[in-house]
Structures are given as structure tokens and as C-alpha cells.
C-alpha positions in Angstrom: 80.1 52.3 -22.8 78.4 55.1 -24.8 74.6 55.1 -24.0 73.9 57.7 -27.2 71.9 56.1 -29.9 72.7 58.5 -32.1 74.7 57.3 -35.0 77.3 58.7 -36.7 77.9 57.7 -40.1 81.2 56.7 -40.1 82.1 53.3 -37.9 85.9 51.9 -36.7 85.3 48.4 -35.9 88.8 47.4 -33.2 89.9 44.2 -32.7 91.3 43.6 -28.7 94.0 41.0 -28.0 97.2 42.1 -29.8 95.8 45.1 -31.2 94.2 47.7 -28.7 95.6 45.5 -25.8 98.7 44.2 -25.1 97.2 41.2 -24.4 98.2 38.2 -27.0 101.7 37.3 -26.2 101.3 36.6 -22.8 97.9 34.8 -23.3 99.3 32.3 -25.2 102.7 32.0 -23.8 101.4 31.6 -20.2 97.6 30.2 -20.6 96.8 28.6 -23.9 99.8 26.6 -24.9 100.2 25.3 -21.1 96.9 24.6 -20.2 97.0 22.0 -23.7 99.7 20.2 -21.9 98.2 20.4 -18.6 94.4 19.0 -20.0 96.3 16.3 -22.8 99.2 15.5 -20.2 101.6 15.9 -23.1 104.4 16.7 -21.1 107.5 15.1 -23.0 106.2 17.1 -25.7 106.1 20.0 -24.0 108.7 21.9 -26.0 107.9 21.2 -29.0 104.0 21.8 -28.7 104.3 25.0 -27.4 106.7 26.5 -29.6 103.8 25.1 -32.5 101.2 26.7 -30.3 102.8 30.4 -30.8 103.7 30.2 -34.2 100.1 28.9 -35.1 98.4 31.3 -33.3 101.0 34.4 -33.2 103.9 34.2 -36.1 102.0 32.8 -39.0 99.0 33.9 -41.2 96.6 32.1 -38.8 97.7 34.8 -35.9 94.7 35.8 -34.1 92.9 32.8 -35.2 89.7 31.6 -33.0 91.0 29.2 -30.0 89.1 26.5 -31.3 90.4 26.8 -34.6 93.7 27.5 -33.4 93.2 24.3 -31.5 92.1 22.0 -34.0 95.0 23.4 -36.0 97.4 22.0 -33.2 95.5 18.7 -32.7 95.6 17.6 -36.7 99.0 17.3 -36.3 99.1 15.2 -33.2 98.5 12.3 -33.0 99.1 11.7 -29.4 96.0 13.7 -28.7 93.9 10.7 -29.0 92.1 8.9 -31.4 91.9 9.7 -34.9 88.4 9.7 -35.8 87.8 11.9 -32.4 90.0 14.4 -33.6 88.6 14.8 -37.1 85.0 15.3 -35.9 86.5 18.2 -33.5 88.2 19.3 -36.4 85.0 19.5 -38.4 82.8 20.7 -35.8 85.1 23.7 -35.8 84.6 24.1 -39.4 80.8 24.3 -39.7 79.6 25.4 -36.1 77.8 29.0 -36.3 79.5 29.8 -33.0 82.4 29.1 -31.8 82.5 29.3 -27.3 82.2 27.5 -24.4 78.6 27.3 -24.6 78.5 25.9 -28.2 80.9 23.1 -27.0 78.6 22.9 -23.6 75.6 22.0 -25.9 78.1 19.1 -28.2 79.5 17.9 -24.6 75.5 17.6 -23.4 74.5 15.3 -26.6 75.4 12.5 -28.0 77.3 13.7 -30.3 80.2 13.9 -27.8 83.6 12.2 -27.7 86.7 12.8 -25.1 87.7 15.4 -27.8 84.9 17.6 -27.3 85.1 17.3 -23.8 89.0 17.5 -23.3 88.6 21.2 -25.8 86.2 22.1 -23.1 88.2 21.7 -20.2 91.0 23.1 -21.6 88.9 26.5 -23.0 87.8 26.8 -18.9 91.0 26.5 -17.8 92.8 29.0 -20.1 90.0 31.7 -18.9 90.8 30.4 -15.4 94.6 31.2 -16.0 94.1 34.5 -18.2 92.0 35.3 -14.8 94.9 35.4 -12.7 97.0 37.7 -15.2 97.2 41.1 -14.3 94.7 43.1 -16.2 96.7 44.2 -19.7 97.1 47.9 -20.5 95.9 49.0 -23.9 99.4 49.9 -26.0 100.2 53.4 -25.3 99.0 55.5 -27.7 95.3 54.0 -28.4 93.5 56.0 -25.5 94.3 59.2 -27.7 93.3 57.5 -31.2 90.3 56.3 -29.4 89.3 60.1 -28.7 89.8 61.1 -31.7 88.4 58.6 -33.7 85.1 59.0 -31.6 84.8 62.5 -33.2 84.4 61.6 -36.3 83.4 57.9 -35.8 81.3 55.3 -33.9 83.8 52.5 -32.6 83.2 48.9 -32.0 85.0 46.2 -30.6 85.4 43.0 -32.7 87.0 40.3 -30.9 87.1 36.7 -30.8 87.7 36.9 -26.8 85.0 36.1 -24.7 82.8 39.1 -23.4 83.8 39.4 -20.2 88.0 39.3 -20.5 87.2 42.5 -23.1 85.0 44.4 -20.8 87.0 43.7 -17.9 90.3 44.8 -20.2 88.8 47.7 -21.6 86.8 49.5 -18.8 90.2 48.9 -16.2 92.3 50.7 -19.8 90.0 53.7 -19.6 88.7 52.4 -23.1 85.3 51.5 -22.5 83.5 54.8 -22.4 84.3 55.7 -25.9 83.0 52.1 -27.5 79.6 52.0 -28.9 79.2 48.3 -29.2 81.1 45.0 -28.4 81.3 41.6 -30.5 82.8 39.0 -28.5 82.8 35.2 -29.7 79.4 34.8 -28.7 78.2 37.2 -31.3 79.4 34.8 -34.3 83.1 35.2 -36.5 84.3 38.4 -36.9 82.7 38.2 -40.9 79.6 37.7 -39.1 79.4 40.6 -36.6 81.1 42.9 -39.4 77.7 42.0 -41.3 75.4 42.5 -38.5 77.0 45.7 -37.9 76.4 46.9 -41.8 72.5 45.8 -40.9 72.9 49.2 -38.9 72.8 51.3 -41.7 76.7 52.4 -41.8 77.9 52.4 -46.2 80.4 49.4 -46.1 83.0 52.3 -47.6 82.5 54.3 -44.5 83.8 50.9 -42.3 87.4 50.3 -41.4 88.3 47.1 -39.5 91.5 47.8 -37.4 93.1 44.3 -36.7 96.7 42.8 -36.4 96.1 39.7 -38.1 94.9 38.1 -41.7 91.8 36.7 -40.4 91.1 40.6 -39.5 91.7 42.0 -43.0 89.9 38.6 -44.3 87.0 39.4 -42.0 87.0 43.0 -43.6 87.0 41.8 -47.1 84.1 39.5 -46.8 82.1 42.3 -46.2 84.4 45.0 -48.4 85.1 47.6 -45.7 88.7 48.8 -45.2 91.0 47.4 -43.3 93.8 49.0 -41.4 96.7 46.6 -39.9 98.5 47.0 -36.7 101.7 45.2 -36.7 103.1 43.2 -34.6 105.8 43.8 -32.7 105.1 47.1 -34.3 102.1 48.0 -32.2 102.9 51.5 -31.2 104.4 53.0 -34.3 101.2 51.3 -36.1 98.5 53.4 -34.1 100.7 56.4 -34.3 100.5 56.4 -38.3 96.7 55.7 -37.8 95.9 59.0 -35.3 98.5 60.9 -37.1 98.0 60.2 -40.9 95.5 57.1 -41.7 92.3 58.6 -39.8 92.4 61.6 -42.2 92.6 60.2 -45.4 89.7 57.2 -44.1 87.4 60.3 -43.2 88.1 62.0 -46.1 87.9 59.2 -48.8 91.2 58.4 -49.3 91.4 55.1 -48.9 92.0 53.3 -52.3 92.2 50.0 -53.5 96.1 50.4 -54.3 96.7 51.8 -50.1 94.7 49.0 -49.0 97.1 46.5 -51.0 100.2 48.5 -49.7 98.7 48.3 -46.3 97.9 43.9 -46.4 101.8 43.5 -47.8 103.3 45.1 -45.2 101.5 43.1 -42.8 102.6 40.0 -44.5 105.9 40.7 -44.8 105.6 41.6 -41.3 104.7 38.3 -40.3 106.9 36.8 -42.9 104.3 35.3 -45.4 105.2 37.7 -48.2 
């Protein structure tokens, strides 16, 4: 990573799985939605649980959504996961927990608060790092190495994911990324609202901020904090970074982002995703 403290005053804040990294597909089709069978030994529902997995978590406004979330999101409407009354204190946990990782669900799983829920989500989290461990590395999508450079002219950049630290280093240093990022937020470091606000503690003009992301929760995330938000689209990724290096960068750095190209910008995600 850049060791410069120097700031520059503008700041591009990235998002990793699905957006700089072609990451997300494969992460859920091969590690998240098998390793929930594999840890709830819901096998004759196999079909039908994974095919909810992926459009919870990639074809639906909740794409991108925090594993946990995504998670209690599945288990809600399951009730073969187990007991009602464990499920709805997961679910709620989920909803008011500062942070969201294995070491949050360490400390539940450690007091007595815990219930085979708990412990069963943590299992399960462990074993999808363990499978996204034996994936090959992802690449970053073609054209981001070049947008990275010449963002990083104009721009600090920052990585705000809700992967876990090391699956971002490891993704972006082997991608050639990693020595043109200032800063990474992982899901250690809070929700991305959260490390959007800590990174505005810096000193950066929330106007001077675009969040690049390829999900709602990224241009929510954005909003809570009123920087810009630029969407990269899936299925759409290459084209979408394109139109940032090529057009998009210019009119950020040269205030020309408006309310009206911001709104332009959101609909086309959603009728990208088929929510509009």
C-alpha cells in the first residue's frame, strides 16, 4: 500500500467482491451457499436453498449484502434451520451488533448468550473462508488496474468492503492493485456507513467523496454520509469502469456531479438488477 501521508483532497472509496474483483459469483456459487448445506445438513433442499442463496445475495437489492445479514435473510425463511426462537435472536443480533465478523460471533459463541444458531453461523463463516481459500486468487476485471492509476492522480483511494481483511489484501496485492490504495476497510472496521464516516473524520468535503460499488447497500452506504456514488453493474463490469476512466472521473474532479446524474446513475443500476 501507499506509505505517503500526504493527502489529497479528493478520495475514491472501492468496494472489492464484484466490483474491483471478479470475485462474487464464484464466492457464493462455490463457498457460501454450499458450505450452508454442508454446516445445516440441508441436503434435500439443496436446490432450492442455493438458488435463494444467489438471488439474496447477488440478483436482488440486497446484492452485496453482509454474510451475516445475507444469512439471517436465508434463515427467516427456513424453518428447517432449527428452532424458532434461535433463529430470531440470530436474526436480531445481526440487526443491532456494531460489527459484524467472526470475532463478534466468537465473543456471542463465548457467553451465554449463545444458542446452536450462533454457533452453527460460526462454523459455517469459517468454513466459507476455508473454501474461498482454496479458490484460485480472482483477477481484478480488466480494465480497473488503469482506472486505479489514474484515479490515484487526482485522488486518494480506499477500499471499502465487507470481506474480511485478509481475502482483500491477498486479492489485491496478487491483482497488482495494492500499491495504489491508501487505506482498507474490511468488516472489522464496522458497515460500510460506518467506515465511509470515519473516513470523512479525515478531513476529505463529503462532495469531494465518491463511493464506487455494484450494489444498493453501496449507494445506501454513500447516501448516509451524502458523498457520490458511482455504480458498477453487474454483469456489466467492464463497460462500467470504462465509462468511469473514460468519462465519469472528469466530470467528479471537476464538479460535475449533480443530483439529477446521481439519480440517472442509482436507476440504471436498479433496472439493472431488475428492481426498477
Amino acid at each position: 500500500m501507499k506509505t505517503t501521508t500526504e493527502r489529497k483532497n479528493y478520495l475514491i472509496c472501492i468496494d472489492s467482491d464484484g466490483c474491483a474483483i471478479d470475485s462474487m459469483n464464484v464466492k457464493h456459487i462455490r463457498c457460501f451457499g454450499p458450505a450452508f448445506i454442508e454446516v445445516w445438513h440441508l441436503e434435500e433442499e439443496q436446490e432450492s436453498i442455493l438458488k435463494r442463496w444467489n438471488e439474496i445475495n447477488l440478483y436482488s437489492s440486497t446484492r452485496g449484502i453482509n454474510r451475516f445479514k445475507g444469512l439471517a435473510l436465508l434463515l427467516q425463511e427456513l424453518p428447517s434451520a432449527g428452532p424458532a426462537s434461535d433463529i430470531q435472536r440470530f436474526i436480531a443480533w445481526t440487526e443491532i451488533a456494531p460489527e459484524l465478523s467472526n470475532d463478534a460471533l466468537r465473543a456471542v459463541c463465548s457467553s451465554t448468550e449463545t444458542n446452536c444458531m450462533f454457533e452453527k453461523a460460526l462454523r459455517w463463516s469459517l468454513r466459507v473462508n476455508e473454501l474461498i481459500g482454496q479458490l484460485p486468487t480472482p483477477a481484478p476485471f480488466s480494465p480497473v488496474p488503469q482506472c486505479l492509476k489514474t484515479i490515484r492522480q487526482e485522488a486518494d483511494i480506499a477500499v471499502v468492503s465487507s470481506a474480511n481483511a485478509e481475502a482483500i489484501r491477498t486479492e489485491w496485492e496478487q491483482g497488482g492493485l495494492l500499491n495504489d490504495v491508501s487505506r482498507i476497510f474490511s468488516q472489522s472496521d464496522g458497515s460500510k456507513a460506518q467506515c465511509i464516516k470515519k473516513i470523512l473524520q479525515m478531513g476529505y468535503q463529503p462532495d469531494h467523496v465518491l463511493m464506487v460499488g455494484d450494489a444498493p447497500g453501496d449507494y445506501d452506504a454513500a447516501s448516509q454520509n451524502q458523498v457520490w456514488f458511482y455504480p458498477i453493474l453487474a454483469g456489466k463490469e467492464e463497460s462500467s469502469w470504462q465509462q468511469l476512466t473514460n468519462s465519469y472521473l472528469t466530470k467528479f474532479f471537476h464538479n460535475g456531479f449533480s443530483v439529477e446524474l446521481q439519480l440517472n446513475l442509482l436507476n440504471g443500476m436498479k433496472r439493472n438488477l431488475g428492481i426498477l
